[in-house]
Residue frames relative to the residue before (quaternion, step in Angstrom):
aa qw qx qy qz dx dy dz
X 1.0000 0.0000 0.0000 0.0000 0.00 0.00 0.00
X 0.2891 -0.7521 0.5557 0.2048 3.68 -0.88 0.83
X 0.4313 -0.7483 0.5025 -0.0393 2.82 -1.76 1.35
X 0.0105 0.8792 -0.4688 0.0841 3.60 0.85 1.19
X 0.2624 -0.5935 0.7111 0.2707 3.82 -1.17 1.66
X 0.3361 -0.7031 0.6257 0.0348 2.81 -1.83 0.58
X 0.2908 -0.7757 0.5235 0.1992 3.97 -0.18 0.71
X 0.0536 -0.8767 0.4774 0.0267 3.62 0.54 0.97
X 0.6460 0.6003 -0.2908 0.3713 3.35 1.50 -0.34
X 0.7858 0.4443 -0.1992 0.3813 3.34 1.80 -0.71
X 0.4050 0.6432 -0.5256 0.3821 3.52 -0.97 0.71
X 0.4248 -0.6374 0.5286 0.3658 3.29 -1.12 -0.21
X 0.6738 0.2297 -0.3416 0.6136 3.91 1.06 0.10
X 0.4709 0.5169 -0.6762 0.2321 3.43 0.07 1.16
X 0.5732 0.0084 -0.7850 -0.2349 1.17 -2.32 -0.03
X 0.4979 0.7155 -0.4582 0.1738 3.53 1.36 -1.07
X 0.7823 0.4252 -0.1543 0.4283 3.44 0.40 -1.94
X 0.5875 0.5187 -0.4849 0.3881 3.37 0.93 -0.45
X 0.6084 0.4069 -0.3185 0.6024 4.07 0.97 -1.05
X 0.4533 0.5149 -0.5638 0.4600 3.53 -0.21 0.13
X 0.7359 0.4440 -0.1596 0.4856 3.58 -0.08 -2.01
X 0.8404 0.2693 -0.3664 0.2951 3.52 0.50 -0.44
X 0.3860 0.7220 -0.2714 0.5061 3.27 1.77 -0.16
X 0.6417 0.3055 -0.3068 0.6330 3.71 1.22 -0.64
X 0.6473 0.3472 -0.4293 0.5255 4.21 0.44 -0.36
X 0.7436 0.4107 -0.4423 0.2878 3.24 0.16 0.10
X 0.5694 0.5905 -0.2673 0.5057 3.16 1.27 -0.30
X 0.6274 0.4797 -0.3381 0.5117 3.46 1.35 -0.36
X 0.6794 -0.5758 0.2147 0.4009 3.47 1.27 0.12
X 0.5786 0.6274 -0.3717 0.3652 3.54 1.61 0.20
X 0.2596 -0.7336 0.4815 0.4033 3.66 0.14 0.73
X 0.3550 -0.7495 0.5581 0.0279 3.50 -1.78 1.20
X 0.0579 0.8170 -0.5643 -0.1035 3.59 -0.65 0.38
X 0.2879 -0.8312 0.4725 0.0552 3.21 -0.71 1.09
X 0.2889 -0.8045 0.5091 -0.1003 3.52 0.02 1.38
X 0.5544 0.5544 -0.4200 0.4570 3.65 -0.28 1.25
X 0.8895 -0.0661 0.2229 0.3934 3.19 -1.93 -0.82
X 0.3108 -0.7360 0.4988 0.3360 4.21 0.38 0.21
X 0.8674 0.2783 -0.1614 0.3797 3.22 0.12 -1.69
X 0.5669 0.5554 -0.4516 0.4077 3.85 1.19 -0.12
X 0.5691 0.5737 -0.4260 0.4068 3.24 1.07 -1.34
X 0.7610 0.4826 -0.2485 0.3553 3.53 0.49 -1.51
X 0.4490 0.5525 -0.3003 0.6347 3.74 1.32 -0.46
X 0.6546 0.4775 -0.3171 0.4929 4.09 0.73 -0.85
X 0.6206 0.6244 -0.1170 0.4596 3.42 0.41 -1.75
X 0.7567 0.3593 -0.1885 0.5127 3.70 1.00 -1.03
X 0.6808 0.4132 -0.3639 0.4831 3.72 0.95 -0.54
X 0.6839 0.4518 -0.3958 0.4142 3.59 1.63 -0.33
X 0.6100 -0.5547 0.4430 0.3520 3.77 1.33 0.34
X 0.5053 0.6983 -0.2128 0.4601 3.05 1.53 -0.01
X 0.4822 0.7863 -0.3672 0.1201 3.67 0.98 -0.67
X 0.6526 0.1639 -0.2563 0.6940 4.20 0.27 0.93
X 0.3565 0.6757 -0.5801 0.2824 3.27 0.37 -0.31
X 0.8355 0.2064 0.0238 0.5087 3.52 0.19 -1.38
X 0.3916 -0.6695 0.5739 0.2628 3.47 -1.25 0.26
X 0.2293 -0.7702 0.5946 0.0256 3.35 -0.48 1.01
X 0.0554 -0.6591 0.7497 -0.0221 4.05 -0.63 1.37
X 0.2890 -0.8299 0.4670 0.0984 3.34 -1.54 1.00
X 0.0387 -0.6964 0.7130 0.0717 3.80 -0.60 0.86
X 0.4832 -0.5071 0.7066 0.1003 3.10 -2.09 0.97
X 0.7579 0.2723 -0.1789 0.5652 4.26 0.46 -0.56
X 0.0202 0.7712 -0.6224 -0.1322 2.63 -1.79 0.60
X 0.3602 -0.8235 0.3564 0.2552 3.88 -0.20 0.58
X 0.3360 -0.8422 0.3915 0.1569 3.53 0.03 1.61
X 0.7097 -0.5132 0.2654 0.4031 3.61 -1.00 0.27
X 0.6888 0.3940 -0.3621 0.4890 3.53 0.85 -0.92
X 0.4767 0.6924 -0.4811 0.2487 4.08 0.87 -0.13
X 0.4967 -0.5382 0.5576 0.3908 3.67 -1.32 0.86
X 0.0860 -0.8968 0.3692 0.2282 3.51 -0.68 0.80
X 0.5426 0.6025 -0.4772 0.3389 3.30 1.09 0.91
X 0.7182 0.3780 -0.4131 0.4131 3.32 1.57 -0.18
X 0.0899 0.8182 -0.3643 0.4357 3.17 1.94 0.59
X 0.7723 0.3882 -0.1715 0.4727 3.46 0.15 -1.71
X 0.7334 0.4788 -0.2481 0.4138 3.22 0.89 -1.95
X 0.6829 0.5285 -0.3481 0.3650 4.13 0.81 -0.72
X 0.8501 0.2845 -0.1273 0.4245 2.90 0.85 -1.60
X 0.0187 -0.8806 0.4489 0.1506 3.38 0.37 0.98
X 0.5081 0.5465 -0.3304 0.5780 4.38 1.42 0.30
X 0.4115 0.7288 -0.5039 0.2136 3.73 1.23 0.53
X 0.5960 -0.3694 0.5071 0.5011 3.54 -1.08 0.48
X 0.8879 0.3312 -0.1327 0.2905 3.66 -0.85 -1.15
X 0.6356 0.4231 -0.3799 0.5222 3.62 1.76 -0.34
X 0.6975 0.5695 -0.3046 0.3104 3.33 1.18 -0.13
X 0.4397 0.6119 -0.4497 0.4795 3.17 2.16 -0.40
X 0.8168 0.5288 -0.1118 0.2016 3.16 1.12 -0.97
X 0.5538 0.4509 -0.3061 0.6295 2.91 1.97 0.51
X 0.7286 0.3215 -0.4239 0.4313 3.06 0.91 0.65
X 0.1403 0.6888 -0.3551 0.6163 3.01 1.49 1.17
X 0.9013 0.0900 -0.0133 0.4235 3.09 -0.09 -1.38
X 0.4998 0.4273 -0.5086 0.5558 3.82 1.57 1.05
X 0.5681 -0.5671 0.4147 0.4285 3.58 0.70 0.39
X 0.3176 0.6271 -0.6311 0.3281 4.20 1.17 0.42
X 0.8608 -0.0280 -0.0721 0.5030 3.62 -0.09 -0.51
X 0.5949 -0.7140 0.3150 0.1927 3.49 -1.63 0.25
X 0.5953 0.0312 -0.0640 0.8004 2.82 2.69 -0.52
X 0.4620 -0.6304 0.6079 0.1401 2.65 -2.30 0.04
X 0.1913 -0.7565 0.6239 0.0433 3.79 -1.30 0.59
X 0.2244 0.7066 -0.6428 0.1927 3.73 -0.31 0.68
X 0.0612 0.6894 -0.7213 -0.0261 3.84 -0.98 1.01
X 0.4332 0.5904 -0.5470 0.4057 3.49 0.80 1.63
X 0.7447 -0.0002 -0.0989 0.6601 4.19 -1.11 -0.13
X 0.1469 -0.7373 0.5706 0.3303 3.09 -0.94 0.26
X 0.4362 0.6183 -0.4285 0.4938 3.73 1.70 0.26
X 0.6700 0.5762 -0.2182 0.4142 3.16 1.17 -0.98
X 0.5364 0.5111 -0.3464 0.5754 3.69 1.40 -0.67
X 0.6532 0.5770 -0.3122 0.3780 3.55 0.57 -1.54
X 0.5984 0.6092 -0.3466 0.3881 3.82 0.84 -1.35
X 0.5862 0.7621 -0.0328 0.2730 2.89 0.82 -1.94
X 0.7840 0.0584 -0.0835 0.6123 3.28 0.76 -1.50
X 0.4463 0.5628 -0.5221 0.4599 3.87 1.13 0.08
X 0.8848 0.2550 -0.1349 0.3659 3.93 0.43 -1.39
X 0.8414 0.2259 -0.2933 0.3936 3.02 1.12 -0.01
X 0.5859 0.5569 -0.3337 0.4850 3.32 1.36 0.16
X 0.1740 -0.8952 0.2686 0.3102 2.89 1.25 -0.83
X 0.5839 -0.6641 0.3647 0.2917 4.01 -1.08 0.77
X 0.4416 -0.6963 0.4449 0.3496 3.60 -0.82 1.24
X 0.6703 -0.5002 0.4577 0.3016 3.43 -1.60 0.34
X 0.7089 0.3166 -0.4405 0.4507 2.98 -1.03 1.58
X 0.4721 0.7996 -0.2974 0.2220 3.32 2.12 -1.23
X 0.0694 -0.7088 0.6584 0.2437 4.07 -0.34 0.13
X 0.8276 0.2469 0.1607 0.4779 3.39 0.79 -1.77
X 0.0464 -0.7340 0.6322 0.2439 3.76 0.14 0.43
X 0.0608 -0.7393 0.6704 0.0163 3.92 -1.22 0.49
X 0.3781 -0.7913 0.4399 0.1933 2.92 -1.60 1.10
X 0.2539 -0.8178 0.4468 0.2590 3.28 -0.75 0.55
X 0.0620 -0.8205 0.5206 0.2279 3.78 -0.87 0.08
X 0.4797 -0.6554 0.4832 0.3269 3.51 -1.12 1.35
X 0.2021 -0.7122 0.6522 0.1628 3.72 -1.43 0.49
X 0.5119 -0.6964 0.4097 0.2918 3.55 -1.07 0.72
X 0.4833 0.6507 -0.3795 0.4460 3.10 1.33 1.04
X 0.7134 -0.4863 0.4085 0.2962 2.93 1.23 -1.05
X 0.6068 0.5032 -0.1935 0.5841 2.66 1.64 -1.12
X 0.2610 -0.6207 0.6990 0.2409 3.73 -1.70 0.38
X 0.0823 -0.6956 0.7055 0.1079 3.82 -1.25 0.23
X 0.1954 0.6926 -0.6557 0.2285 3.73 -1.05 1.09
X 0.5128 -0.0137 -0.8325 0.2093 1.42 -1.84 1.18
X 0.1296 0.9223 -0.3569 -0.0717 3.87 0.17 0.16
X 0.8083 -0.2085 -0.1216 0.5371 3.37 1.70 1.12
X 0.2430 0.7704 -0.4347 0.3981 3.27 1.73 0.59
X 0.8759 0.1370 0.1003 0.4517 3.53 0.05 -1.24
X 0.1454 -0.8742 0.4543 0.0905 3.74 0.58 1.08
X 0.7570 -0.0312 -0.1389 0.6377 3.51 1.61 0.11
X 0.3478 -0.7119 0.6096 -0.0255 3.06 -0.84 1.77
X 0.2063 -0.5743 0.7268 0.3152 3.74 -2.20 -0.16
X 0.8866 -0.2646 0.2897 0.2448 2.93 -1.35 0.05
X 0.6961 0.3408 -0.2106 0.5957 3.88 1.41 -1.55
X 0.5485 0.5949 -0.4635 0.3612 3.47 1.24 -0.07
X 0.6706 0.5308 -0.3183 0.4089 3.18 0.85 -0.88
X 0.5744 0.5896 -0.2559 0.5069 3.93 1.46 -0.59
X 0.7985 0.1860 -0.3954 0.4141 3.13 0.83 -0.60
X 0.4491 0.5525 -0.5806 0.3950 3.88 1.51 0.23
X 0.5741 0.4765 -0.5471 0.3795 3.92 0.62 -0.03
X 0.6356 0.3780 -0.3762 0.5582 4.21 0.43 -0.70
X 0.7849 0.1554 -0.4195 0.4288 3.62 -0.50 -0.01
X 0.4149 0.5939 -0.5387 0.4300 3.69 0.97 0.67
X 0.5602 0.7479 -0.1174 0.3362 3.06 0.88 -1.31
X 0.6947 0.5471 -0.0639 0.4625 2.54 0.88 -2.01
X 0.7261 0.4839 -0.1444 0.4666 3.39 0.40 -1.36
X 0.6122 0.4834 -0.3161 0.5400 3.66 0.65 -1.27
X 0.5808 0.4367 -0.4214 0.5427 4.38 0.43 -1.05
X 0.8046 0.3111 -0.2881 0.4157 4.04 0.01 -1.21
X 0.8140 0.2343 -0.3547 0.3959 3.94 -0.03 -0.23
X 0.6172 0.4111 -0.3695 0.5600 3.99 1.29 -0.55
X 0.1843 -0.8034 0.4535 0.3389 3.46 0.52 -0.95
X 0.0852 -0.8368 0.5211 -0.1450 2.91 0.83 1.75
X 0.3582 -0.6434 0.6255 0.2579 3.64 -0.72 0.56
X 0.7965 -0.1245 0.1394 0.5751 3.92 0.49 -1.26
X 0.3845 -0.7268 0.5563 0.1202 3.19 -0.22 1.71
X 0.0268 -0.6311 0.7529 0.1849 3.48 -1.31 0.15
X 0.2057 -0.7367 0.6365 0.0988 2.97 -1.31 1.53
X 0.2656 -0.7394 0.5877 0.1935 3.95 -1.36 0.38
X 0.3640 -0.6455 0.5724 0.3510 3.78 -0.93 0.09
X 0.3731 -0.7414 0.5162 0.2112 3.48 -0.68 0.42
X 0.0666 -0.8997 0.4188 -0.1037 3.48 -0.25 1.56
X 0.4306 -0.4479 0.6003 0.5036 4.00 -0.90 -0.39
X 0.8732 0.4011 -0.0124 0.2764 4.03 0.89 -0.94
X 0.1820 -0.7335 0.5318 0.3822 3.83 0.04 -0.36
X 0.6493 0.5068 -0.4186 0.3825 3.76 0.81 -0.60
X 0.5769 -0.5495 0.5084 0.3269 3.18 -1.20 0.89
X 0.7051 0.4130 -0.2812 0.5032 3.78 -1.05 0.51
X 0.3829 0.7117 -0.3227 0.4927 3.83 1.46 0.22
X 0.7725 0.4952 -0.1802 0.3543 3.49 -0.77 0.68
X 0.5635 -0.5873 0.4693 0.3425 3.46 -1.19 -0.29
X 0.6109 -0.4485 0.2382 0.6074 3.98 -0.27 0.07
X 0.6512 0.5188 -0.3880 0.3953 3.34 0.85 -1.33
X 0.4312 0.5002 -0.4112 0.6283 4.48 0.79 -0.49
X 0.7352 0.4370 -0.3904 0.3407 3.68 -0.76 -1.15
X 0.8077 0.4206 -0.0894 0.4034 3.30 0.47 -1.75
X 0.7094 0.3925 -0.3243 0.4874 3.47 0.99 -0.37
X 0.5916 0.4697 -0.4553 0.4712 3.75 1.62 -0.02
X 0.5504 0.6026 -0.4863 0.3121 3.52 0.97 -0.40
X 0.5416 0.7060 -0.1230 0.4394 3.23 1.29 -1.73
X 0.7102 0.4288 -0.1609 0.5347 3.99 0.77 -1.04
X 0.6661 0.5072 -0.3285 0.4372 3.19 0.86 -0.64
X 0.8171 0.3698 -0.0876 0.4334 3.32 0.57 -1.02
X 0.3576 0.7579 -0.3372 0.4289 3.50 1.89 0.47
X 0.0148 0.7663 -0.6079 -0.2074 3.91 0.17 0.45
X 0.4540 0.3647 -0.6459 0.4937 3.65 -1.47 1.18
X 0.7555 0.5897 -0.2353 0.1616 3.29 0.36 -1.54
X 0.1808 -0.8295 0.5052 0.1552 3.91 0.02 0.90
X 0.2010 0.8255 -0.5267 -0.0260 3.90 0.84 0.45
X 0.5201 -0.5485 0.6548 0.0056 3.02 -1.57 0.58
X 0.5224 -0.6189 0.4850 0.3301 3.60 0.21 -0.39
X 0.7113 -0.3194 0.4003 0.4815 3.14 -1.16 -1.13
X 0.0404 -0.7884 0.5940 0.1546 3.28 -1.44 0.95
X 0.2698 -0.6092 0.6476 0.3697 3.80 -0.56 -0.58
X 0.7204 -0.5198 0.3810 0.2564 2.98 -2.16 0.22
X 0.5415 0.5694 -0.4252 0.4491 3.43 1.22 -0.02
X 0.6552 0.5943 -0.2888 0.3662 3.37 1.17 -0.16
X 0.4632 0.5729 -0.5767 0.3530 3.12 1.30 0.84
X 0.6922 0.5238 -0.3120 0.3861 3.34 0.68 -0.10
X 0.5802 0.5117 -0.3739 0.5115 3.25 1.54 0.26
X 0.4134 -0.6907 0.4970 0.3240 3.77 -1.11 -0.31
X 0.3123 0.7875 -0.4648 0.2576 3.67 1.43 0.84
X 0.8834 0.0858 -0.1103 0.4473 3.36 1.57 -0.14
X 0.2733 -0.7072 0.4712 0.4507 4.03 0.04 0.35
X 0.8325 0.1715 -0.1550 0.5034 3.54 0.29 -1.07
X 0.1555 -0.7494 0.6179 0.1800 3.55 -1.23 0.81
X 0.3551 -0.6587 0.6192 0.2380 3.75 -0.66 1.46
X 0.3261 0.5075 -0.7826 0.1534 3.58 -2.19 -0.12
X 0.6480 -0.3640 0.5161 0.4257 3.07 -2.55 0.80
X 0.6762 -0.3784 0.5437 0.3223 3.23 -2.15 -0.16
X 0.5206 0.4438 -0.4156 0.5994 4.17 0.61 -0.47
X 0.8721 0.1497 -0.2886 0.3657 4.14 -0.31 -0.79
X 0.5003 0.5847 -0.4614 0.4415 3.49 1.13 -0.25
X 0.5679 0.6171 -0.2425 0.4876 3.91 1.28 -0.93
X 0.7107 0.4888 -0.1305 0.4889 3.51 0.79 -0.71
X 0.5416 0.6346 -0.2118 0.5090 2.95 1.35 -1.43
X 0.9239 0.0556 -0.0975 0.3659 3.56 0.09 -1.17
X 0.3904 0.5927 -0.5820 0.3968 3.42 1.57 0.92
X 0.6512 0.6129 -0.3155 0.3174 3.21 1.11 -0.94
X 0.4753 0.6853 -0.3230 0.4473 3.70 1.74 -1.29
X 0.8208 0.4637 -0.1129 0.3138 3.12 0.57 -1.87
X 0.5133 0.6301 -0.3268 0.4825 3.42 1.93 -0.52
X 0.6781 0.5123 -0.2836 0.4441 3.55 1.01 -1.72
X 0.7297 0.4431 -0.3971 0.3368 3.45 0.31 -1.16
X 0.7354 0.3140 -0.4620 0.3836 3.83 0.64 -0.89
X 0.5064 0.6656 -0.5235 0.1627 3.82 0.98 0.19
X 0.5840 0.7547 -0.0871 0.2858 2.53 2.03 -1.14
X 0.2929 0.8517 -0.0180 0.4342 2.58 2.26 -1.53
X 0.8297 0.0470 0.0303 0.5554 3.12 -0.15 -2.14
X 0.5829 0.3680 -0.4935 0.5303 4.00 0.14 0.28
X 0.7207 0.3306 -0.4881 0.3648 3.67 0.27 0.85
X 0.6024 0.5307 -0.3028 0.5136 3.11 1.29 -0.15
X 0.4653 0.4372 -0.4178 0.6463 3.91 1.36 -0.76
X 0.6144 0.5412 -0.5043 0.2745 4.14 0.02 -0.44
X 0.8186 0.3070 -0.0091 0.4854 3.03 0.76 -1.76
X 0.3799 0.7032 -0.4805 0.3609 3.88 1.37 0.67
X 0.4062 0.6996 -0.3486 0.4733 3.82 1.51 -0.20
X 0.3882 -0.7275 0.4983 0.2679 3.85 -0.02 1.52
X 0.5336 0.6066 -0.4299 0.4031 3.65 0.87 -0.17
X 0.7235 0.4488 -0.1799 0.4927 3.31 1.09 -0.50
X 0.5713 0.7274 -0.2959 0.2386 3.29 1.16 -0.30
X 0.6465 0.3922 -0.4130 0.5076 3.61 1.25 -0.20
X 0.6430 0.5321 -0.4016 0.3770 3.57 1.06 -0.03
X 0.5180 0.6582 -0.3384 0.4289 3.57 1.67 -0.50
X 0.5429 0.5282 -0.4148 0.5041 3.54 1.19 -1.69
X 0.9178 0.2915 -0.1791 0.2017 3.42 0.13 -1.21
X 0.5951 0.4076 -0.3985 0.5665 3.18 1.46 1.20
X 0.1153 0.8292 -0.4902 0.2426 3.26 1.71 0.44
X 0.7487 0.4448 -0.2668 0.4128 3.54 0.13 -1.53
X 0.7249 0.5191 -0.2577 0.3723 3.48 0.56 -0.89
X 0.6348 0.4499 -0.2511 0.5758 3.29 0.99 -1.21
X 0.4175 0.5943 -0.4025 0.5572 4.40 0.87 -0.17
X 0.8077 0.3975 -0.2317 0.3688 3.52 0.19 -1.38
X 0.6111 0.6430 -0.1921 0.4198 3.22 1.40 -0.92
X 0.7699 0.4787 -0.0701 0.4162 2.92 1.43 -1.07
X 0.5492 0.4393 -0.3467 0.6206 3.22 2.30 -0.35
X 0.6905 0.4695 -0.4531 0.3121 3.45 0.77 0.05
X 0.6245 0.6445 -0.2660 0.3520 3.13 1.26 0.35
X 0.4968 0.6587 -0.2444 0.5094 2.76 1.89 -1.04
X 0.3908 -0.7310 0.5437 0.1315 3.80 -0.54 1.13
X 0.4685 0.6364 -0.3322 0.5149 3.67 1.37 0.55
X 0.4840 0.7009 -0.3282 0.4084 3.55 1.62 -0.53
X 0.6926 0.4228 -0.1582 0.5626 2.99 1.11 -1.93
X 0.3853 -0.5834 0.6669 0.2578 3.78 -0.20 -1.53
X 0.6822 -0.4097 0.2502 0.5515 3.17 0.09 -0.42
X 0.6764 -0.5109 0.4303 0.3104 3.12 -2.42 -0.40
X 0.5586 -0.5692 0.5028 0.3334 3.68 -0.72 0.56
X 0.0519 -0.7065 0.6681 0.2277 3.76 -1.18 0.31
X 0.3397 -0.7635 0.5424 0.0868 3.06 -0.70 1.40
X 0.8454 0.1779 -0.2100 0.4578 4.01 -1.36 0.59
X 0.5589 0.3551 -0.5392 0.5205 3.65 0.61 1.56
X 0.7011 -0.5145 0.4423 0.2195 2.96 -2.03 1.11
X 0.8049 -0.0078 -0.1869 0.5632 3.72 0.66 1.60
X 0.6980 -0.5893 0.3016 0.2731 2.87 -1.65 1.00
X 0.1942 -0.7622 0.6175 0.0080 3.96 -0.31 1.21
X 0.0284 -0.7532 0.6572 0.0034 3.57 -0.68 0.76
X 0.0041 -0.8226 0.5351 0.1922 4.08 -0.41 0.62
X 0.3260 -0.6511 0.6400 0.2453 4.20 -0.62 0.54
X 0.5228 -0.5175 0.5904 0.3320 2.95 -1.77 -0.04
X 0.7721 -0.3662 0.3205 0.4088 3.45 -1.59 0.57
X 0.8763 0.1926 -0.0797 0.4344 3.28 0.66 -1.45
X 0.2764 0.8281 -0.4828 0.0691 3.73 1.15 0.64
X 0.4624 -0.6089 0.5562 0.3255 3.75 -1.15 1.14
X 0.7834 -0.0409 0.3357 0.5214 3.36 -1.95 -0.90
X 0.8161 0.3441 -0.3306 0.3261 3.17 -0.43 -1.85
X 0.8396 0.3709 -0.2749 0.2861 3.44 0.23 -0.65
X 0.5127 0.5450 -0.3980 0.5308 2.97 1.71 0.31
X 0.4055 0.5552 -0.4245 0.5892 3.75 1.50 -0.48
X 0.8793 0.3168 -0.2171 0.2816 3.78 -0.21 -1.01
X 0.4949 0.5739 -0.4148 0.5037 3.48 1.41 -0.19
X 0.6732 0.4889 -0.3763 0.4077 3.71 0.74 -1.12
X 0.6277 0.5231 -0.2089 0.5373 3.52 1.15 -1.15
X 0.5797 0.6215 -0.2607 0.4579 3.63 1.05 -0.20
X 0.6653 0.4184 -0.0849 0.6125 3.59 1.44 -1.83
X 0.5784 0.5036 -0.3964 0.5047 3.78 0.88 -0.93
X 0.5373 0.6342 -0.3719 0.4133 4.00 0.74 -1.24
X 0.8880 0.2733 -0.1570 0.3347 3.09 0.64 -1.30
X 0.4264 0.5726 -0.4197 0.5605 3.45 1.51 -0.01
X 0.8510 0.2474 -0.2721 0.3749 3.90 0.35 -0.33
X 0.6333 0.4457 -0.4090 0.4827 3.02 1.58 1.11
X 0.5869 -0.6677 0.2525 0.3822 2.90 1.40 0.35
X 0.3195 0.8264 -0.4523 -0.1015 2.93 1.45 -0.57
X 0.6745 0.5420 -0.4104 0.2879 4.00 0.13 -1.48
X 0.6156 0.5241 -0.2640 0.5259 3.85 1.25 -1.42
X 0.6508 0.4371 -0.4009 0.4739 4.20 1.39 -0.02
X 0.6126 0.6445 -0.2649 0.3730 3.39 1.17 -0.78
X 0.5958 0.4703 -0.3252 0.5640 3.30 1.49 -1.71
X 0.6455 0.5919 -0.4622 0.1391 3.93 0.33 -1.06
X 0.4641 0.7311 -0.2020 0.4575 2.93 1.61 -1.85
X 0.7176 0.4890 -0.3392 0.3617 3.38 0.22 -1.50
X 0.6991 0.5943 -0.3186 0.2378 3.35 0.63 -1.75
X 0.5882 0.6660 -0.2555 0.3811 3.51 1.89 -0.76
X 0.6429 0.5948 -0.1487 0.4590 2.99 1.44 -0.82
X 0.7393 0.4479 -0.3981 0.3071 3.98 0.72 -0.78
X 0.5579 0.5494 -0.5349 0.3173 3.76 1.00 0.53
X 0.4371 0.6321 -0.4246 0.4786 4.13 1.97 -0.25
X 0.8221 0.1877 0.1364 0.5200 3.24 0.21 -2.19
């Protein structure tokens, strides 16, 4: 059973919603540590009926959003989120949860957990209710070429453990499909992909291709992969609400009741609460980052998200992948 620290201090609705969320993963069977304030948590833990339930490790600090977060890590050494992360990196737990800094989370598992072997760049990835994975997706805002190769193996990686992709196919995100497309950094990382054995590439893809099935994992720096999926996440709820203004016409209303349920589902698969958060990919355990503002559920599903990946082994798949890679890059 995985053993996930938890960063109960970060977010903007912690600590409450964050103990909630872990109070439901733990109950699903994933053992939780809760990493913060002692006596609030425990004061928390008790209004949730919840009291032992959870182990409860204490920090005194907590690193707020507008903090620099490397001298963050390096000052505050009793933070909520450096402690999830040293116990991480004594082998106390197998992952981490923090839907605080996300620089701060990043520090965290870069300095104090530390980056698997082969790592240059650890990059986040974010799951799409397609299926698809996108990564780099704001980790690295300028990237080389082997970076982008090795976001395609711990794509890979990740897409085989949570979709159960036998042989991802991974794509390069381009302006083009034709090979010769791009800026040097494109050119050089398709040459590089091609000639990668592990690697299932695909070629070039474009952004319309999340909605297709030409690729599982879509590569790019952290700056377009960032853009990429604010922009995804903009279209779909536009999409969202000009179908619903369509069918809001009372003429439409016994056909709505009866597509009610469906159109719901659609809409939890959209809702970025489904997942929890984004995996950090190419450190020495299973990193899991939330949004700023993540409720219960998505604190329930990030833990269930990091735990996923502690019983797939995932980091010890990423490093393998990697090892394939250091005669290319």
């Amino acid at each position: 059973m995985a053993r996930i620290a938890v960063d109960a201090m970060g977010g903007d609705r912690a600590p409450e919603e964050v103990v909630h969320g872990a109070v439901a993963a733990a109950r699903s069977g994933i053992e939780v540590v809760l990493v913060g304030d002692g006596p609030r948590l425990d004061a928390l833990l008790a209004d949730a009926k919840a009291a032992g339930e959870l182990e409860v490790v204490p920090a005194s600090q907590v690193i707020g959003m507008g903090e620099d977060p490397a001298s963050a890590i390096r000052d505050k050494k009793d933070a909520s989120v450096t402690v999830a992360a040293q116990l991480v990196a004594a082998g106390e737990a197998e992952g981490m949860v923090s839907a605080g800094s996300t620089g701060a989370a990043m520090a965290a598992a870069v300095f104090v957990i530390g980056r698997l072997a082969g790592v240059s760049r650890p990059a986040i990835a974010t799951l799409l209710p397609t299926g698809r994975i996108i990564l780099d997706a704001g980790a690295n805002l300028s990237c080389r070429a082997e970076h982008l190769v090795q976001f395609a193996v711990m794509g890979a990686a990740l897409s085989s453990s949570h979709f159960e992709i036998a042989e991802p196919t991974v794509g390069l995100l381009n302006i083009g499909e034709e090979e010769g497309k791009g800026r040097d950094l494109e050119k050089e990382a398709y040459r590089l992909m091609a000639s990668v054995p592990g690697i299932n590439f695909v070629g070039n893809v474009e952004g319309r291709d999340l909605a297709t099935e030409r690729a599982d994992v879509i590569v790019t720096d952290g700056f377009t992969g960032n853009v990429m999926l604010k922009t995804a996440e903009g279209a779909a709820r536009m999409a969202l609400r000009l179908m619903l203004d369509a069918v809001s016409d009372p003429q439409y209303q016994e056909a709505v009741a009866t597509l009610a349920p469906a159109l719901m589902t659609v809409r939890g698969r959209l809702d970025p609460e489904s997942t929890g958060g984004a995996p950090l990919l190419g450190v020495k355990g299973n990193v899991v980052i939330g949004h700023g503002s993540s409720s219960r559920i998505a604190i329930r599903n990030a833990i269930a998200l990091a735990a996923e990946g502690a019983d797939h082994h995932l980091p010890a798949r990423i490093e393998k992948g990697l090892a394939a890679t250091s005669s290319v890059v």
